[in-house]
C-alpha positions as CSV (number, residue, x, y, z in Angstrom):
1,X,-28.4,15.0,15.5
2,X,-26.6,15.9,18.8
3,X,-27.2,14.6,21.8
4,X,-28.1,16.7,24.6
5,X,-25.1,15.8,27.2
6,X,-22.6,15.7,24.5
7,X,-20.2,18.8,24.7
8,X,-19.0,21.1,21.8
9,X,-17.1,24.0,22.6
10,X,-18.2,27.2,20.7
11,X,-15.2,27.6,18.6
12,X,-16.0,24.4,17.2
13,X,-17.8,23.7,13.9
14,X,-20.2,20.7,13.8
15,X,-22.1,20.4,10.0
16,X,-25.8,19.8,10.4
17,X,-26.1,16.2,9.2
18,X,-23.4,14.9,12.2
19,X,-24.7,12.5,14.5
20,X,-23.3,13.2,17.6
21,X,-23.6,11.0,20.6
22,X,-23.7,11.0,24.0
23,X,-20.9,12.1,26.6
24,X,-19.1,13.2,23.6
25,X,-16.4,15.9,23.9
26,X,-15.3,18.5,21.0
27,X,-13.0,20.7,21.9
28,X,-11.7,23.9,20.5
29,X,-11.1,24.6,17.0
30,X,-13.0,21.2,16.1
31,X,-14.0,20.5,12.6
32,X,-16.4,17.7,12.0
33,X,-18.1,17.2,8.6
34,X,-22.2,16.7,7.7
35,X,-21.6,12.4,7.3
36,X,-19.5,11.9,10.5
37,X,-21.2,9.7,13.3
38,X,-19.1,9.8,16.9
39,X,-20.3,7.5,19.2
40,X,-20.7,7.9,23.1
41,X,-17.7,9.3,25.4
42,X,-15.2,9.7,22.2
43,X,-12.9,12.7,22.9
44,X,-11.5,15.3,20.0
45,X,-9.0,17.4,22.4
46,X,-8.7,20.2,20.1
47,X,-7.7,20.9,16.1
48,X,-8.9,18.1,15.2
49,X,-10.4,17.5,11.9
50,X,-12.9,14.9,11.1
51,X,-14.8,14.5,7.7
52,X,-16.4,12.5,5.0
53,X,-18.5,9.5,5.3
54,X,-16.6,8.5,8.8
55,X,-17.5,6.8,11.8
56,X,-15.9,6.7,14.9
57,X,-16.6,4.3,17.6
58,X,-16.9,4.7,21.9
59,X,-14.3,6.3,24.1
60,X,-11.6,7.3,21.4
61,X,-9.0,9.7,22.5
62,X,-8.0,12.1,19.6
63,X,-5.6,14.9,20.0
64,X,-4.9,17.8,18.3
65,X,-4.4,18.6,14.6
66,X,-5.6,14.6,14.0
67,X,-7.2,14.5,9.9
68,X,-9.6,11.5,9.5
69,X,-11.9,11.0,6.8
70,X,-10.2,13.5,4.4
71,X,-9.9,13.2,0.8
72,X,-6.8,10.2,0.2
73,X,-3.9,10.7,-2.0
74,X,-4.7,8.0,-4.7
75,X,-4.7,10.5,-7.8
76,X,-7.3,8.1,-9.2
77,X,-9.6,8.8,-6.7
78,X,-12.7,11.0,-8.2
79,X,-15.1,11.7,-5.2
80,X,-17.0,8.5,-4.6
81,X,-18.7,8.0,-1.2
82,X,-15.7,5.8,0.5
83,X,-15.9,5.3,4.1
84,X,-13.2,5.5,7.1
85,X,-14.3,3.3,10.4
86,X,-12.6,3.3,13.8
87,X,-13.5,1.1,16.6
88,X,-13.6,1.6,20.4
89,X,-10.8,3.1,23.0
90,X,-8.4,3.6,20.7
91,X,-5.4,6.6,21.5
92,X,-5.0,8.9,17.8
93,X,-2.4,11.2,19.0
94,X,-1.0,14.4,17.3
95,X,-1.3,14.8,13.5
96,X,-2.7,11.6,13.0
97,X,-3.7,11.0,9.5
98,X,-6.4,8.4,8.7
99,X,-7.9,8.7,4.8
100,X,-10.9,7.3,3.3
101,X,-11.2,4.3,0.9
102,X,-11.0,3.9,-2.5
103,X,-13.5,2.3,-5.4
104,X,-10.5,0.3,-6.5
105,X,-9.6,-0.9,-2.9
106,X,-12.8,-2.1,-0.8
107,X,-14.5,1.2,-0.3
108,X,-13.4,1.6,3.4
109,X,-10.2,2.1,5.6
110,X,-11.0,0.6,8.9
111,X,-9.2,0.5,12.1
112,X,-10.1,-1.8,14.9
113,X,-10.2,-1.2,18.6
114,X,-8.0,-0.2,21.7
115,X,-4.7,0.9,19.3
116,X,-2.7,3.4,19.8
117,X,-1.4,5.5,16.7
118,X,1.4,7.9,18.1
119,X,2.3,11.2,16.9
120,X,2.5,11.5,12.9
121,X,1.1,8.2,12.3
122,X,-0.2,7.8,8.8
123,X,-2.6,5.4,7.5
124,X,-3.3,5.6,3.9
125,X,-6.7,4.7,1.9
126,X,-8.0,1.1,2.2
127,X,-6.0,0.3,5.2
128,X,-7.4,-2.6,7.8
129,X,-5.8,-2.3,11.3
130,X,-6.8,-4.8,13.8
131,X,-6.7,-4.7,17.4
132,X,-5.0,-4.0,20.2
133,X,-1.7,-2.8,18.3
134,X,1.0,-0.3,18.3
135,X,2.3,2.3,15.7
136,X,5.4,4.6,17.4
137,X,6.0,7.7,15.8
138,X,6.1,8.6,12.1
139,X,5.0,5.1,11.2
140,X,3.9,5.3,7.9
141,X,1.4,2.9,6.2
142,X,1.0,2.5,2.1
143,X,-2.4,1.8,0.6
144,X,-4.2,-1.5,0.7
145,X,-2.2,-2.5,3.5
146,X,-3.3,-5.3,6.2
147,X,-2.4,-5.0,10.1
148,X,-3.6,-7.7,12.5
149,X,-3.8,-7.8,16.5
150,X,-1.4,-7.2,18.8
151,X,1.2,-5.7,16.1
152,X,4.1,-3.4,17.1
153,X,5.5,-1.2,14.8
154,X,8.5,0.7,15.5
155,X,9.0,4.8,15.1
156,X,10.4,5.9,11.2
157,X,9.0,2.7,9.7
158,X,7.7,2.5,6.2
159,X,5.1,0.0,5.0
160,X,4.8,-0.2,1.0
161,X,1.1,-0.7,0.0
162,X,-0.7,-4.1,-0.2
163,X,2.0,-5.6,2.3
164,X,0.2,-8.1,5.1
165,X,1.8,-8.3,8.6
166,X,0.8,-11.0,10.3
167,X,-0.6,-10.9,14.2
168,X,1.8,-10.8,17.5
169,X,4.3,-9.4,14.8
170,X,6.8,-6.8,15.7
171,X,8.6,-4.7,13.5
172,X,11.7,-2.8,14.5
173,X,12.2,1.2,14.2
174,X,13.5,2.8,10.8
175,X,12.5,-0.6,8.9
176,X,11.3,-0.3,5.5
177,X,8.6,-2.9,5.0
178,X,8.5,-4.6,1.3
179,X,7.4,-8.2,1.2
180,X,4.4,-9.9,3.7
181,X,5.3,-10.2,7.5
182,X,4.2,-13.9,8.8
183,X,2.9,-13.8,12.2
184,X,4.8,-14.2,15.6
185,X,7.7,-12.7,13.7
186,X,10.2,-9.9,14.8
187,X,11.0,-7.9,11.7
188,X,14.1,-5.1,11.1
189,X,16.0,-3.4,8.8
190,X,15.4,-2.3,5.1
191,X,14.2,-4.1,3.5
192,X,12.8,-5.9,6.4
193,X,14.3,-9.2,7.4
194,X,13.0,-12.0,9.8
195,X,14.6,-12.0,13.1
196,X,13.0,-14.8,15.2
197,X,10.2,-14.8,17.2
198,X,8.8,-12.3,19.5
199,X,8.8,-14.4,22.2
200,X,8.6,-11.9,25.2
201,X,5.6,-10.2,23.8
202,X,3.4,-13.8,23.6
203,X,4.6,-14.6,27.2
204,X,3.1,-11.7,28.0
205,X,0.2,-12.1,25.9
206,X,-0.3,-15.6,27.4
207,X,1.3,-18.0,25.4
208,X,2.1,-21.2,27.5
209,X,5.6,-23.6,26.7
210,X,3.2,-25.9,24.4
211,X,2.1,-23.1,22.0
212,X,5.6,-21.8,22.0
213,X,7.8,-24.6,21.2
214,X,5.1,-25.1,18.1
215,X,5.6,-21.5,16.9
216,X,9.0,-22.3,17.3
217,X,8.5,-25.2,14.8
218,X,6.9,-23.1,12.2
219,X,9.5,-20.9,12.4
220,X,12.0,-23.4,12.0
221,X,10.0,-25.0,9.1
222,X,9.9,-21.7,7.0
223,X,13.6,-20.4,8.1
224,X,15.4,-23.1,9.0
225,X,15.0,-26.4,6.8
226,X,15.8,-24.6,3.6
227,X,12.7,-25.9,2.3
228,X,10.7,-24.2,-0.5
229,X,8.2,-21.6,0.4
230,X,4.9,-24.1,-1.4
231,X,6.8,-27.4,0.2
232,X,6.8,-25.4,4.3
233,X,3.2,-23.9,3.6
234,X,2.3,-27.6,3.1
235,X,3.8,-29.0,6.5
236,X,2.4,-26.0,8.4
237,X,-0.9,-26.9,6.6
238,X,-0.6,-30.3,8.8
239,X,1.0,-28.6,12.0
240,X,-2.7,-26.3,12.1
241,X,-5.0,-29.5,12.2
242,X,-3.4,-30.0,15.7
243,X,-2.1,-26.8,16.6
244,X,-4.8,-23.7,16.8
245,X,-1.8,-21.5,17.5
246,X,-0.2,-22.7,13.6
247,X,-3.8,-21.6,12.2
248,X,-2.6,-17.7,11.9
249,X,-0.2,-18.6,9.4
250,X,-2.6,-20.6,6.9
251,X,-5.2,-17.4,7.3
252,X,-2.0,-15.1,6.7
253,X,-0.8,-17.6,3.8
254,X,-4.2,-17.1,1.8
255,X,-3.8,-13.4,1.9
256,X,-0.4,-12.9,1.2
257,X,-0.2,-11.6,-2.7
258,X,3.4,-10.0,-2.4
259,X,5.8,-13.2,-0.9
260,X,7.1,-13.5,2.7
261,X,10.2,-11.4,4.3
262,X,13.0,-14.8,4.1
């Protein structure tokens, strides 16, 4: 179904079966597949190719020669009915790729709300993206892996599949992500390494002196006191029945599967 005020341009090619909102714009040379939903005031500039079981949110900007919803590269993938989901307001610029699920991951590669992906961004099958984060140019995401809010990733950086980087985290350019990310960390280099905290980007986000000196604390606990890694998770444990802020890392801690940058 297309709504009546949403506006395809002729060169496009909309599949019956599309559900098309309102305000929506499709512009030129627009592909969008029979099982795609787009959802009010979403914008595909031009190129842009959008197909299988996919569902894109309110007032995304996508710009030409974007691919989301297309077949992933998992050669054990054999057709099943995965799903891609993207939220609300985020920025998908040029040839942004964004692939569906797998069976063997959770069915579904989802990205959250008010991101922006730069140009060659690609996020591979079963991906989770939170919100409100960053991926600079050529980023390039393996399968299964986990993003949370207000992530930074820096331009040429590799991320191998079922990695977990933590929230607040910012990784630096041409780093080649092999091991979990904790959150509040600054991360470089290949393989990655911690590099303290990134403390500038929770001022901005907020973060008073209190929460800060904890972070700081964690940090110190995990990087610092030469402690082993089960002996720190179990005095952060403590610091998070006090602290909300030191809460991140016991969430992050019970989905890490691959070990901690150290």
């Amino acid at each position: 179904m297309i709504d009546s005020t949403a506006f395809i341009h002729p060169s496009a090619i909309v599949e019956d079966g599309a559900v098309i909102h309102a305000s929506v714009h499709i512009g030129p040379f627009c592909y969008v597949g029979s099982k795609v939903k787009i959802y009010e005031g979403t914008m595909l500039k031009s190129h842009v190719v959008v197909n299988g079981i996919t569902q894109i949110g309110c007032n995304n900007e996508i710009y030409q020669f974007a691919s989301i919803g297309e077949v992933n590269q998992d050669l054990k993938y054999a057709n099943e009915p995965t799903r891609v989901e993207i939220g609300d307001r985020n920025r998908i610029r040029e040839n942004v790729t964004i692939h569906r699920g797998t069976a063997q991951g959770d069915n579904l590669t989802k990205v959250g709300s008010d991101n922006l992906l730069m140009i060659n961004v690609h996020i591979a099958h079963d991906c989770v993206i939170g919100n409100y984060c960053i991926f600079a140019n050529n980023v390039t995401l393996g399968g299964h892996v986990k993003v949370d809010d207000f992530t930074i990733i820096g331009g040429m950086t590799a991320v191998h599949q079922f990695c977990v980087i933590g929230a607040h985290v910012m990784v630096g350019g041409c780093s080649g992500v092999a091991q979990d990310i904790p959150p509040y960390l600054i991360a470089q280099g290949n393989h990655a390494r911690p590099f303290g905290l990134n403390t500038k980007g929770l001022r901005r986000r907020g973060f008073d002196t209190e929460s800060l000196h904890t972070i700081r604390n964690v940090y110190k606990i995990l990087y610092r006191s030469g402690k082993p890694l089960e002996e720190a998770k179990k005095e952060i444990t403590e610091l998070a029945k006090k602290y909300s802020d030191v809460r991140l890392f016991i969430d992050f801690f019970e989905r890490s599967k691959r070990g901690i940058i150290r």
